[in-house]
N, C-alpha and C positions, 0 to 999 in steps of 0.2 A: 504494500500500500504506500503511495507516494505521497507528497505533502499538499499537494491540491484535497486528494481525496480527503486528508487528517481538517485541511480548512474548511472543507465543505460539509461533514458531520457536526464541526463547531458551530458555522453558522447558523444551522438550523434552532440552537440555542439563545438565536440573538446578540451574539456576543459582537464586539467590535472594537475595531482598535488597537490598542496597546494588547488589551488582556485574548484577543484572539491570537496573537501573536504568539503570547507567551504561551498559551494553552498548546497552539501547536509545536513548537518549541519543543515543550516536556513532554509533551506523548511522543514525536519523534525521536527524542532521546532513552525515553522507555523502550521505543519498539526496537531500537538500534541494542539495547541492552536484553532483548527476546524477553523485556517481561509483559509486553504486550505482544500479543502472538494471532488475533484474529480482529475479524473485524465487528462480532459482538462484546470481547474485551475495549474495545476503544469507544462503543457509542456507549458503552457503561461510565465508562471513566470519566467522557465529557459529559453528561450527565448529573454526576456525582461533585462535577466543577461548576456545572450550571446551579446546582441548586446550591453549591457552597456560595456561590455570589448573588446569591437570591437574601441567603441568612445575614451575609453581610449588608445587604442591601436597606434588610428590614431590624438592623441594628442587634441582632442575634450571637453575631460573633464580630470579632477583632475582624477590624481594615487589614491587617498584616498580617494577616491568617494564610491567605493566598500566597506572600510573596515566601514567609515562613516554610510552606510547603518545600515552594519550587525551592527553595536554599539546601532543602533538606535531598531532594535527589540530586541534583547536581554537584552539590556541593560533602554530601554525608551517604551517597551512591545506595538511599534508603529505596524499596520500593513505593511506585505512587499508590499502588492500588491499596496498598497497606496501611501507609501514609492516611489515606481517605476515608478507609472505615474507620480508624482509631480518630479522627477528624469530628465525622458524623458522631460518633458515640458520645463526644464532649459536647457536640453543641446541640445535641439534645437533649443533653444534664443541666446545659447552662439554659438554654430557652425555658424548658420547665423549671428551672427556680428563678428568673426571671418574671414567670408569667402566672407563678403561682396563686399569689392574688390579686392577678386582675381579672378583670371580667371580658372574654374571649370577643363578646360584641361591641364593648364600648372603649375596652381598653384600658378602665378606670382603674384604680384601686379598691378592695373590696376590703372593708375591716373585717380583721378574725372571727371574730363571734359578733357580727352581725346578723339581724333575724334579714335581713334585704337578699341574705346570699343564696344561692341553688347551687348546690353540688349534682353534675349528672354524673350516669355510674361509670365512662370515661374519666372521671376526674377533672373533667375538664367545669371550670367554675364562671356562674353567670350571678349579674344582679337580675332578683326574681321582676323587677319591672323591662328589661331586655330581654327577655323571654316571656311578658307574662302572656299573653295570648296564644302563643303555642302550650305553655304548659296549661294555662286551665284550658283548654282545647283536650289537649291529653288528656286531664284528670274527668271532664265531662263527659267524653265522648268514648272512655277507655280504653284509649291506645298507648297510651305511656305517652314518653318525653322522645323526640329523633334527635341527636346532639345535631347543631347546624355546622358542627365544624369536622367530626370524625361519623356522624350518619350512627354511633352506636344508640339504643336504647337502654331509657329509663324507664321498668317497670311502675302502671300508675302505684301500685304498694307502697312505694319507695318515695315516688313524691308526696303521695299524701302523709308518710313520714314526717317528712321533714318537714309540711306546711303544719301537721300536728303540736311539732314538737313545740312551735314557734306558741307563746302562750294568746298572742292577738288572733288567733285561728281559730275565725267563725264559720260556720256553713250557712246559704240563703236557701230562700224557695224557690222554686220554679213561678213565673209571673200567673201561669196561667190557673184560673180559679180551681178547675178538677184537677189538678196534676200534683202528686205529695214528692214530686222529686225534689233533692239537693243541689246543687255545685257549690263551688270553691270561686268566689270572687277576691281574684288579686289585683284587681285595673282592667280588668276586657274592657274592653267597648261591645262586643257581641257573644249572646249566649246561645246557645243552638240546646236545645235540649233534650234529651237521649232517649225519654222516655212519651214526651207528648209529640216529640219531633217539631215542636216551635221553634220559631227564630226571633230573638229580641234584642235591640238597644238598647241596650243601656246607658248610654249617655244619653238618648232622651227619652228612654222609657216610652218605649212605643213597641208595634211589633215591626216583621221586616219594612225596609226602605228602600229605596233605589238608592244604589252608590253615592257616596257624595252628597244625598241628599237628608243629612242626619237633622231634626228639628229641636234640636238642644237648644234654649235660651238660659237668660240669666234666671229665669225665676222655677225651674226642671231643677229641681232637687238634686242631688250629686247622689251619684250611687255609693256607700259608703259597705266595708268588711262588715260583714253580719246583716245587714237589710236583709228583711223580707218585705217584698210588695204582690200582691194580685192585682191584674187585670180588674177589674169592675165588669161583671158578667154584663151591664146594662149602657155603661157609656164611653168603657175600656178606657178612663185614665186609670192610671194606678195609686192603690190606696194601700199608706204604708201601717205595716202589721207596729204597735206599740203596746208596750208591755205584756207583750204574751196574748193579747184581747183576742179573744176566739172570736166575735164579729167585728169586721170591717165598716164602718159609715163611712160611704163614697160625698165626695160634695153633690152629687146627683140628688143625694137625698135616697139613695139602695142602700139597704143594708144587707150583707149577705156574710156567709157561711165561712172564717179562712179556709179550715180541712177540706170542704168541699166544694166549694163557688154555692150553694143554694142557699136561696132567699131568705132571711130571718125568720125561724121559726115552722119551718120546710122541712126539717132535717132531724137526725135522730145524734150528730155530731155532740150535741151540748148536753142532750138530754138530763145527764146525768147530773150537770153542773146548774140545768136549771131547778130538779127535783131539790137539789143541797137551798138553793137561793131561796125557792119558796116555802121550804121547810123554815127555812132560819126565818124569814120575811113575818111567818107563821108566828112563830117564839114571840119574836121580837115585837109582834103587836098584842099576844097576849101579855107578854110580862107589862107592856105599857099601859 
């Protein structure tokens, strides 16, 4: 293999310049030395030099890393190929303790015991509002976590772990009046729901919308960790659940059922709690 051909496998890498030179250079001196011997050993090699000046590029290892190398065959008659794995094994010790706490999408720093942080089961670490819509997407829909940067998964078990462990870790209701399912609100804007198969906004609390077309204003309630709201069976704004209140009073002037969506007094939901109220109701106007 001649030196055209060695520049022309470089190229393909984008290289240019000074550092193609040198690249071909040392692979020519390698194959002159048979420790390069075919021509799937040299698209490895360049390869192996592309993605070392990719690490350098994105501040991962030393600028002098490269010339380091070349000093080292020419000068210390080391093999490259050899040279390069013992290379990569460093500077992907040093990128991962580099990168350890930060957050893979935004870059930030993550504090240690932060409740803000996600550990997916790659190790790879995100702040939970950089991911939060793919995760509560996972944790709703039951698919787990996809890392967006190695494609491994996170079992949902495991994230609802760790959103558990976190002591501000509420569950909501589903909007829709018949439906008793849960999710996990961290920030979505949209909740699809697994078991009524609704689609809802939550930043304005509506059901689906066309794109772009969200109706969120200043005076639309913020969806806040632990809400629950229903639908309004009669004029569908949503009317938020407070202190537990098993009926809902919509501004419509409806009142209806939380457990169920049915109209006050329609339902067999309370029963129990009304039999307690007019028993005591009872008491309390004989003792007076």
């Amino acid at each position: 293999m001649n030196i055209y051909s060695i520049i022309e496998i470089i190229k393909h890498t984008e290289q240019r310049g000074v550092e193609l030179l040198i690249d071909a250079l040392i692979i020519g001196i390698e194959i002159g030395r048979n420790n390069l011997q075919n021509h799937e050993n040299i698209v490895q090699i360049v390869e192996s030099l592309s993605n070392l000046k990719r690490d350098i590029d994105l501040s991962f290892s030393s600028p002098f890393l490269r010339d380091e190398i070349f000093d080292r065959v020419l000068n210390r008659n080391e093999k490259l190929e050899e040279i390069l794995l013992s290379v990569q094994k460093q500077c992907q010790k040093q990128q991962l303790k580099q990168q350890t706490n930060n957050c893979k999408i935004c870059s930030q720093n993550i504090e240690k015991n932060s409740e803000n942080k996600f550990n997916a089961a790659c190790q790879h670490q995100f702040h939970k509002q950089c991911v939060d819509n793919v995760l509560a997407q996972g944790i709703n829909i039951k698919i787990g976590f996809i890392c967006p940067i190695c494609g491994q998964s996170t079992l949902q078990e495991d994230i609802e772990y760790q959103f558990k462990a976190n002591k501000n870790f509420k569950t909501s209701c589903c909007p829709t009046p018949q439906c008793k399912n849960q999710f996990s609100y961290i920030g979505q804007e949209i909740y699809r729901c697994s078991k009524c198969e609704k689609k809802f906004c939550l930043k304005c609390q509506s059901q689906n919308h066309p794109i772009n077309q969200c109706k969120a204003d200043i005076q639309t309630p913020k969806f806040e960790i632990g809400d629950n709201y229903k639908e309004c069976p009669k004029c569908q704004l949503w009317v938020k659940q407070l202190d537990y209140e098993k009926i809902l009073h919509c501004l419509c002037k409806y009142s209806f059922c939380f457990g169920c969506g049915n109209k006050e007094g329609s339902c067999n939901c309370n029963k129990d709690q009304n039999i307690l109220q007019s028993i005591a109701k009872s008491l309390y106007q004989k003792i007076k």
